[in-house]
py3Dmol code that shows the C-alpha trace and the ligand (Angstrom):
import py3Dmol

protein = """\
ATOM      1  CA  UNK A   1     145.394  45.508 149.369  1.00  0.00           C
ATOM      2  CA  UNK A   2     141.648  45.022 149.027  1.00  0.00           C
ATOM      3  CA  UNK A   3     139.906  43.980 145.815  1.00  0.00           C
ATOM      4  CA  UNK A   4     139.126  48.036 144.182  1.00  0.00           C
ATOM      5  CA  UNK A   5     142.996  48.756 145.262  1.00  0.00           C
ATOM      6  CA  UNK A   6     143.863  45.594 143.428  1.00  0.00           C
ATOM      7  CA  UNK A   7     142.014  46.475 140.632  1.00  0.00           C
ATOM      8  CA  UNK A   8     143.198  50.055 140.872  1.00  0.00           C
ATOM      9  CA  UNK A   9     146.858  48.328 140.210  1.00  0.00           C
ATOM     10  CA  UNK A  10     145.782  46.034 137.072  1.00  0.00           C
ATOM     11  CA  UNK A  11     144.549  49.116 135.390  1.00  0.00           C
ATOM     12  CA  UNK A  12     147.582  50.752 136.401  1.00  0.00           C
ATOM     13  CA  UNK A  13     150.069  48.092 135.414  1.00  0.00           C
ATOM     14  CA  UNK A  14     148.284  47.138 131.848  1.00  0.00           C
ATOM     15  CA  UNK A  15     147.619  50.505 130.815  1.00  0.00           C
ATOM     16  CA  UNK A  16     151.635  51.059 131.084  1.00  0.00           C
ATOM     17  CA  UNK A  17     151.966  47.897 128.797  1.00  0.00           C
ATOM     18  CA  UNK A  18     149.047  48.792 126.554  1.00  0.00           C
ATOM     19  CA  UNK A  19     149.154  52.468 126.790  1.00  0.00           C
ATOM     20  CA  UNK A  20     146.584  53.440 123.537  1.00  0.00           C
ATOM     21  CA  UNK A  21     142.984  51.191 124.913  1.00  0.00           C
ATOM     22  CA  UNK A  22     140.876  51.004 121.770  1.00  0.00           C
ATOM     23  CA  UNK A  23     139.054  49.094 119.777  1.00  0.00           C
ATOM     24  CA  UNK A  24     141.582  46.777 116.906  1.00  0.00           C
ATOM     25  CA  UNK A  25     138.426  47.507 114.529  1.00  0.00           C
ATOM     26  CA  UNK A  26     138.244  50.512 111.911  1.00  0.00           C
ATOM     27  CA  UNK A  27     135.631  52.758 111.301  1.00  0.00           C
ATOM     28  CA  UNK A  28     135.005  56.165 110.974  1.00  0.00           C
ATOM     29  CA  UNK A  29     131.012  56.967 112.416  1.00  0.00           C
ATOM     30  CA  UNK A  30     129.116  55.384 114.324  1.00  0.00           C
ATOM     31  CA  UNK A  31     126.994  53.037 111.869  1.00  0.00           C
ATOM     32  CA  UNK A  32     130.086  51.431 110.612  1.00  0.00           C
ATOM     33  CA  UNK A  33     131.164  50.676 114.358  1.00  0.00           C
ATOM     34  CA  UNK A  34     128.244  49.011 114.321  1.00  0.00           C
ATOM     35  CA  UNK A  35     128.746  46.994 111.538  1.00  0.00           C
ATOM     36  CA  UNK A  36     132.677  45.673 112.964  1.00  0.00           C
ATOM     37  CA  UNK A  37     131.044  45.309 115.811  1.00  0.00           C
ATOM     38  CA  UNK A  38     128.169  42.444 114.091  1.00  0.00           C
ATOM     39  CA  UNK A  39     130.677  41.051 112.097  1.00  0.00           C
ATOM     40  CA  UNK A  40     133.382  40.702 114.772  1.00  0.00           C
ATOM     41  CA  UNK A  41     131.347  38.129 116.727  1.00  0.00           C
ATOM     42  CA  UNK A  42     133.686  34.870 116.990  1.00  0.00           C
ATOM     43  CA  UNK A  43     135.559  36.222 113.564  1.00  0.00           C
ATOM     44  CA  UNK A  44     139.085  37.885 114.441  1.00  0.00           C
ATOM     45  CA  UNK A  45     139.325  41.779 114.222  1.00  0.00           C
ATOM     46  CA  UNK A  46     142.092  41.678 111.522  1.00  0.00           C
ATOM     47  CA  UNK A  47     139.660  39.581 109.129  1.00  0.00           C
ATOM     48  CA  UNK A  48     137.101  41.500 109.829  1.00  0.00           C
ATOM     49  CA  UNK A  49     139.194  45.060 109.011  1.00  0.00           C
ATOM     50  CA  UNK A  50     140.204  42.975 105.733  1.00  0.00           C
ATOM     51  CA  UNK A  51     136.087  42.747 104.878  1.00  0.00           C
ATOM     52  CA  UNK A  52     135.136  46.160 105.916  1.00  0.00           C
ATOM     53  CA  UNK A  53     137.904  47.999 104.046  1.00  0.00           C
ATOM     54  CA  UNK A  54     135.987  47.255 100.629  1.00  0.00           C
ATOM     55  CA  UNK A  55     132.990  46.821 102.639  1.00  0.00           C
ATOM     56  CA  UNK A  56     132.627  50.662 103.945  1.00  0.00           C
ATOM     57  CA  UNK A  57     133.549  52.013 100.241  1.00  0.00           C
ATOM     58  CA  UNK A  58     130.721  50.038  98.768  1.00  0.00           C
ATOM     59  CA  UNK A  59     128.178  51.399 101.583  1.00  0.00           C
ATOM     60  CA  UNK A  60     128.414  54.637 102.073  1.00  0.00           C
ATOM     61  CA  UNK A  61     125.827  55.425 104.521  1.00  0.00           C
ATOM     62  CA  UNK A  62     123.314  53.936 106.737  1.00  0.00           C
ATOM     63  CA  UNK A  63     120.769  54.186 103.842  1.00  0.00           C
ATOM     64  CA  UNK A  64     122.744  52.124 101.475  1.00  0.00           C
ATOM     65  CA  UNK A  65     122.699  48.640 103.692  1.00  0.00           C
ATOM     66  CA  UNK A  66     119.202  49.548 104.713  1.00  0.00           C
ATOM     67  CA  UNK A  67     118.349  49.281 100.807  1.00  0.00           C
ATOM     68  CA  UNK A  68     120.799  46.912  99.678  1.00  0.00           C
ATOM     69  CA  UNK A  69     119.350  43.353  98.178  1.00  0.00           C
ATOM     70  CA  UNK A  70     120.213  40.875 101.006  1.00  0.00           C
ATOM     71  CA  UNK A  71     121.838  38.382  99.104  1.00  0.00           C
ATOM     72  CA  UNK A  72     124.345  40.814  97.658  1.00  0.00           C
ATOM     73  CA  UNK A  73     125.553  42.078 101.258  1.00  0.00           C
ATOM     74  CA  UNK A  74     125.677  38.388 101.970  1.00  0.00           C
ATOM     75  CA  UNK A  75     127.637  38.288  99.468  1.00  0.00           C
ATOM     76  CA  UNK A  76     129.489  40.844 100.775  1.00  0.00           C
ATOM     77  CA  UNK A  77     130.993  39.386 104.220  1.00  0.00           C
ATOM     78  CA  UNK A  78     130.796  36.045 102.944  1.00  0.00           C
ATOM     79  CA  UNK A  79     134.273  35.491 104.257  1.00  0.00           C
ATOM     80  CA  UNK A  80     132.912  35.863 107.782  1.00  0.00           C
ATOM     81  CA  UNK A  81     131.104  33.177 109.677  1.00  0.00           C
ATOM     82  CA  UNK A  82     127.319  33.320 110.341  1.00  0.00           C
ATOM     83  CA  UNK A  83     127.477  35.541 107.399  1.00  0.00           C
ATOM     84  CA  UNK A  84     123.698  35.606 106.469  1.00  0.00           C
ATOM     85  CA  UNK A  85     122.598  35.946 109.840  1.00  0.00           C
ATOM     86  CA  UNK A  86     125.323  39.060 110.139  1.00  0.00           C
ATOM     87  CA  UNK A  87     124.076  40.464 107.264  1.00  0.00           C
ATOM     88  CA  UNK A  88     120.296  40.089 108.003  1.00  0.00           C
ATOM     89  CA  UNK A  89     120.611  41.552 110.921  1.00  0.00           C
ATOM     90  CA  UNK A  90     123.176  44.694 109.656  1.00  0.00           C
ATOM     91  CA  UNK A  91     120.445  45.133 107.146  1.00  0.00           C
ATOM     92  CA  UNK A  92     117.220  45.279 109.470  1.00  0.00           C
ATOM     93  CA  UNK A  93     119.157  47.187 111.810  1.00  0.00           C
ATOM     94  CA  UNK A  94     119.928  49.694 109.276  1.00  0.00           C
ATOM     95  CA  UNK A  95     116.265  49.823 108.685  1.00  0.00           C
ATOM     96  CA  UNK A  96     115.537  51.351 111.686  1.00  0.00           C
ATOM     97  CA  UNK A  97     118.464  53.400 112.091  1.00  0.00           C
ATOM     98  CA  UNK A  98     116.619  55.300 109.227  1.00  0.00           C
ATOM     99  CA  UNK A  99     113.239  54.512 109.583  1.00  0.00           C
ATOM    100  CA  UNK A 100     112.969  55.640 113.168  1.00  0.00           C
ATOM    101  CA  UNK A 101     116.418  57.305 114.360  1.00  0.00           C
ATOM    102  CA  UNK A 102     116.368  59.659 111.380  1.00  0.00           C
ATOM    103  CA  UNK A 103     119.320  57.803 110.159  1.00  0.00           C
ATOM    104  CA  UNK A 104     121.381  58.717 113.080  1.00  0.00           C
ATOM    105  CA  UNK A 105     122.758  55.502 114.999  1.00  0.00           C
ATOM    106  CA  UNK A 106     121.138  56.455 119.144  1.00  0.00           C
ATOM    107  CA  UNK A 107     123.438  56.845 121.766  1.00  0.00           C
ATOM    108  CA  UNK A 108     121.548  55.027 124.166  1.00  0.00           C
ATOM    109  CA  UNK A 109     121.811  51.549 125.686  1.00  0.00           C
ATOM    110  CA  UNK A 110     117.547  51.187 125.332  1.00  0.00           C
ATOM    111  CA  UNK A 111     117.516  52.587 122.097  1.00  0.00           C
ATOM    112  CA  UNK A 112     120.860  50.140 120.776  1.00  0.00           C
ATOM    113  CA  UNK A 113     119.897  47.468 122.335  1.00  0.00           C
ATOM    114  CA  UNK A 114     116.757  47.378 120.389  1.00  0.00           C
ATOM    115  CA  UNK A 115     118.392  47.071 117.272  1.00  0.00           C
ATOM    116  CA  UNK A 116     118.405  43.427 115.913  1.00  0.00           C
ATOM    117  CA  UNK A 117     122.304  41.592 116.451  1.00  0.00           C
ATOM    118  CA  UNK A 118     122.767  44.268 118.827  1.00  0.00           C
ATOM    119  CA  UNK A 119     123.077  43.104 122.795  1.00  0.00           C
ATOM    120  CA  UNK A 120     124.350  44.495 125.622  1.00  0.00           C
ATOM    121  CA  UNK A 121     128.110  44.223 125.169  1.00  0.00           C
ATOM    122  CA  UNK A 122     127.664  45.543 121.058  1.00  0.00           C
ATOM    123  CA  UNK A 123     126.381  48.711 122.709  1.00  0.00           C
ATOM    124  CA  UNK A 124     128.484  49.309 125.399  1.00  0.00           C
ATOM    125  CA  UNK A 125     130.978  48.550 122.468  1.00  0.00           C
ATOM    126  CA  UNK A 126     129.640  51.510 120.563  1.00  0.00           C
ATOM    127  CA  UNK A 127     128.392  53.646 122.820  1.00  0.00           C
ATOM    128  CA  UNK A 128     132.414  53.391 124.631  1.00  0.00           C
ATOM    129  CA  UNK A 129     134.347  54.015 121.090  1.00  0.00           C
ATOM    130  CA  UNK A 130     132.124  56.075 118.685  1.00  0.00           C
ATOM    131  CA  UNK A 131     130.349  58.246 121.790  1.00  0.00           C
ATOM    132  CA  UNK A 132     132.238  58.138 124.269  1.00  0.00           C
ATOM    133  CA  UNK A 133     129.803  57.568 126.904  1.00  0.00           C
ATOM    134  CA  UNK A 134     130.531  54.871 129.402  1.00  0.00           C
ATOM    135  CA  UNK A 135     127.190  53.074 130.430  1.00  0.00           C
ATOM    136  CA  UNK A 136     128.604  49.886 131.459  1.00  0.00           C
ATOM    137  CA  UNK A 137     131.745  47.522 130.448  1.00  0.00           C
ATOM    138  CA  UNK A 138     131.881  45.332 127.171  1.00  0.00           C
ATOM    139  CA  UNK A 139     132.159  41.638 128.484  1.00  0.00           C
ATOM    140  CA  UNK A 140     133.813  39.269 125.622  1.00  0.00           C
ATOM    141  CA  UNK A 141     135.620  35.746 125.902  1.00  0.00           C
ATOM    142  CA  UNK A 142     138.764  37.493 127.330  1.00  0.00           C
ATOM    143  CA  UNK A 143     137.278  39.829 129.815  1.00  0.00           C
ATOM    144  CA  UNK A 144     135.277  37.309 131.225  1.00  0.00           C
ATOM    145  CA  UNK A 145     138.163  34.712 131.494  1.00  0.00           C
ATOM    146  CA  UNK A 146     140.891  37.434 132.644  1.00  0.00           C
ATOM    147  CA  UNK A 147     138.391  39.087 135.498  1.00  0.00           C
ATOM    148  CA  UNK A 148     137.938  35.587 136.871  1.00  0.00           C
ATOM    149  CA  UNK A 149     141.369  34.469 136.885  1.00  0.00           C
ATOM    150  CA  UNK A 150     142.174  37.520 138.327  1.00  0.00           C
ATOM    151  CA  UNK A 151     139.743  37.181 141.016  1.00  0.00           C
ATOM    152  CA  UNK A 152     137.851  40.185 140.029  1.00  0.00           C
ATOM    153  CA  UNK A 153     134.295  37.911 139.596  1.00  0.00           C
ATOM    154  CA  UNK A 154     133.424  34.599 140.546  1.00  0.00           C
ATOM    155  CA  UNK A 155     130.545  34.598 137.862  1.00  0.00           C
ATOM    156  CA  UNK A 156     130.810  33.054 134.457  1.00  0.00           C
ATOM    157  CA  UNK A 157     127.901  35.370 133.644  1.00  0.00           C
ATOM    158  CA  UNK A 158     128.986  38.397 131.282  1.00  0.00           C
ATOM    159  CA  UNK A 159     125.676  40.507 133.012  1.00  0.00           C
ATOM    160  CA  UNK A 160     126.875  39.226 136.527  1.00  0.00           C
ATOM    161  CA  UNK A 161     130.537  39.796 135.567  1.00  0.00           C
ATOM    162  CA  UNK A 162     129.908  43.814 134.129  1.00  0.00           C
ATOM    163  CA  UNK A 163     127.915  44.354 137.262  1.00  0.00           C
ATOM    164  CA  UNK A 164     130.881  43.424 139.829  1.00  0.00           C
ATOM    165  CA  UNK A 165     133.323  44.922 137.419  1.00  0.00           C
ATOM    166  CA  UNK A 166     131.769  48.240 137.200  1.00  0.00           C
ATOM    167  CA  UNK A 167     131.393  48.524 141.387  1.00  0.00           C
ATOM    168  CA  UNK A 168     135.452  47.975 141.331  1.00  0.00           C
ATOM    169  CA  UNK A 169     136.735  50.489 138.885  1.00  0.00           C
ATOM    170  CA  UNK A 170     135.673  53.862 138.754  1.00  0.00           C
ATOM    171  CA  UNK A 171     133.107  54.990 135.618  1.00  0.00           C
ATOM    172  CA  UNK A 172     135.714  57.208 133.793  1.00  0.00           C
ATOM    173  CA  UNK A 173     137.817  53.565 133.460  1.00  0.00           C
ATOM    174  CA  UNK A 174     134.674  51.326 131.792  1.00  0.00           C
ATOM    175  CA  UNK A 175     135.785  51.861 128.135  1.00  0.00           C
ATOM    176  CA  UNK A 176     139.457  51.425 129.019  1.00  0.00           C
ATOM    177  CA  UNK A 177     139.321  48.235 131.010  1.00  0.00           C
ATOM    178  CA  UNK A 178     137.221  46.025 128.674  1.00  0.00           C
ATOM    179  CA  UNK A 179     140.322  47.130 126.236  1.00  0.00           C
ATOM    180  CA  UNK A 180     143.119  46.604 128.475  1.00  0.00           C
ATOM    181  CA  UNK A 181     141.378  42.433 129.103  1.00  0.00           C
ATOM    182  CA  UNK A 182     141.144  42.261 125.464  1.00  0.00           C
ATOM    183  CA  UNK A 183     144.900  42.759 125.081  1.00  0.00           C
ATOM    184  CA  UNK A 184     146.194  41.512 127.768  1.00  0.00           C
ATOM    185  CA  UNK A 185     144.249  37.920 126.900  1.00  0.00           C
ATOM    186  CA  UNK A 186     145.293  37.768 123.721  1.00  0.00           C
ATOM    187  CA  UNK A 187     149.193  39.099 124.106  1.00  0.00           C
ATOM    188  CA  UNK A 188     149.792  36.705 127.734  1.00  0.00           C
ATOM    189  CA  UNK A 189     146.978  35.635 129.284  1.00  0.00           C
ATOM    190  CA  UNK A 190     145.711  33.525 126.989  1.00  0.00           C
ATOM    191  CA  UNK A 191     142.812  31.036 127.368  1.00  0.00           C
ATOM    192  CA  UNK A 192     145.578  28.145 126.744  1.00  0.00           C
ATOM    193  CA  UNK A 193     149.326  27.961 128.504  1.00  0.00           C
ATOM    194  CA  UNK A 194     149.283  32.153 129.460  1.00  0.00           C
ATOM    195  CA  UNK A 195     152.005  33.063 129.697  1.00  0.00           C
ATOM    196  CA  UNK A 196     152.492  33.704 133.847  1.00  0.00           C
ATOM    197  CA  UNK A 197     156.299  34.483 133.287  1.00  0.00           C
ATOM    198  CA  UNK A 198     156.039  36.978 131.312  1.00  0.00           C
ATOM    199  CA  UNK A 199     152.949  38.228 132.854  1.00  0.00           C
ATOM    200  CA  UNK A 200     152.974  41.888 134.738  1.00  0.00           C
ATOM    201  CA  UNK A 201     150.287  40.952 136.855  1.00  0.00           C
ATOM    202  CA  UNK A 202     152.013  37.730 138.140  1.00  0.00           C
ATOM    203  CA  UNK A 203     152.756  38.647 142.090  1.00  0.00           C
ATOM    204  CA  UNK A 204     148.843  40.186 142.279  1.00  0.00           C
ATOM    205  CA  UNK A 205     146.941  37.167 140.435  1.00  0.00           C
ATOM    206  CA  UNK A 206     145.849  33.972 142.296  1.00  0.00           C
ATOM    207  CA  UNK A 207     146.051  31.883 139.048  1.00  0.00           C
ATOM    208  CA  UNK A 208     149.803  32.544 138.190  1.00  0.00           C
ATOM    209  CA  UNK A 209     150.166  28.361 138.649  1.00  0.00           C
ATOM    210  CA  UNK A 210     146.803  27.512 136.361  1.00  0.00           C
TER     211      UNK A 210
END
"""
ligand_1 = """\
8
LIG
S 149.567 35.600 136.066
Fe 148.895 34.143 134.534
S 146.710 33.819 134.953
Fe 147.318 35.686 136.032
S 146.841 37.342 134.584
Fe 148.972 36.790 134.253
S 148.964 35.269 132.610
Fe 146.871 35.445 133.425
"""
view = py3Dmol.view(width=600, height=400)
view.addModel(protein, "pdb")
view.setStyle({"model": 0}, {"cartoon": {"style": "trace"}})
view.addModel(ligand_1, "xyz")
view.setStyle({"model": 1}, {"stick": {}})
view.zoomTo()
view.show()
């Protein structure tokens, strides 16, 4: 079996034990995607659903954060670390989601990634689950620790690491795979004692004795 046929059988094997790929955060449009997405940086998704929930009824649209005092919408997600930077940057993003994207969030990596707390794996992030467009392959803590111990990247690099990623699995597969990582690393193969025995990928990974 060579490396894409390898890879061809992780995607195969984890999408039977994780068979609905999507993101753990909620939203309903784009903009509030975007907003998980901010907050969700080294906070879990489940306290970051508990923040939105009142979060998301208190802004309405994109408009609404863009003219919110700052302080308040600190206020706001307080219970999520980096808070005030989260929030400065959710605001001034919103700014120019109106200000220059008619209040429309763009569907492009150029365009996203010029929004302020928003970097590369935010937009794939966005661009995957609210457009459906796969431009490339969100890189977190998980995928980057699962593709290496998989052998799927040598790289600790998350650029390096979406790069040989995305020449192994076929485009239609870039929104499912950074999923199917995601769970997998936090369900078995976690960063401490995974869980080989349990593991489906056991007889195709070289790390099953880490
Ligand atoms: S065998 Fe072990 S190291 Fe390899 S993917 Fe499974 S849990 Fe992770």
């Amino acid at each position: 079996m060579n490396l894409k046929e390898k890879t061809a059988e992780i995607l195969k094997r984890l999408k039977r034990e994780y068979p609905e790929p999507k993101t753990a955060l909620n939203f309903s449009e784009p903009f509030q995607l975007l907003v998980a997405t901010v907050l969700s940086a080294q906070a879990t998704d489940v306290l970051v659903n508990r923040v939105t929930e009142g979060l998301f009824k208190k802004y309405k649209t994109v408009k609404d954060y863009a003219d919110a005092q700052l302080d308040k919408l600190q206020k706001d997600v307080s219970s999520v670390n980096f808070y005030k930077t989260k929030a400065k940057n959710i605001q001034a993003a919103a700014r120019i989601v109106v200000e220059e994207f008619n209040s429309k969030v763009p569907g492009t990596m150029e365009e996203l990634t010029r929004l302020p707390g928003v970097a590369r794996k935010t937009a794939n992030i966005i661009l995957s689950n609210a457009f459906g467009i796969n431009e490339g392959i969100a890189v977190d803590t998980h995928v980057k620790r699962l593709s290496n111990r998989l052998g799927l990247t040598k790289s600790e690099d998350p650029v390096k690491i979406e790069q040989d990623l995305t020449v192994l699995t076929p485009k239609e597969e870039w929104g499912n795979i950074s999923h199917l990582l995601i769970f997998h690393g936090r369900q078995i193969c976690r960063a401490k004692k995974p869980l080989h025995s349990e593991c489906v990928l056991y007889d195709i990974c070289p790390s099953g004795n880490i």
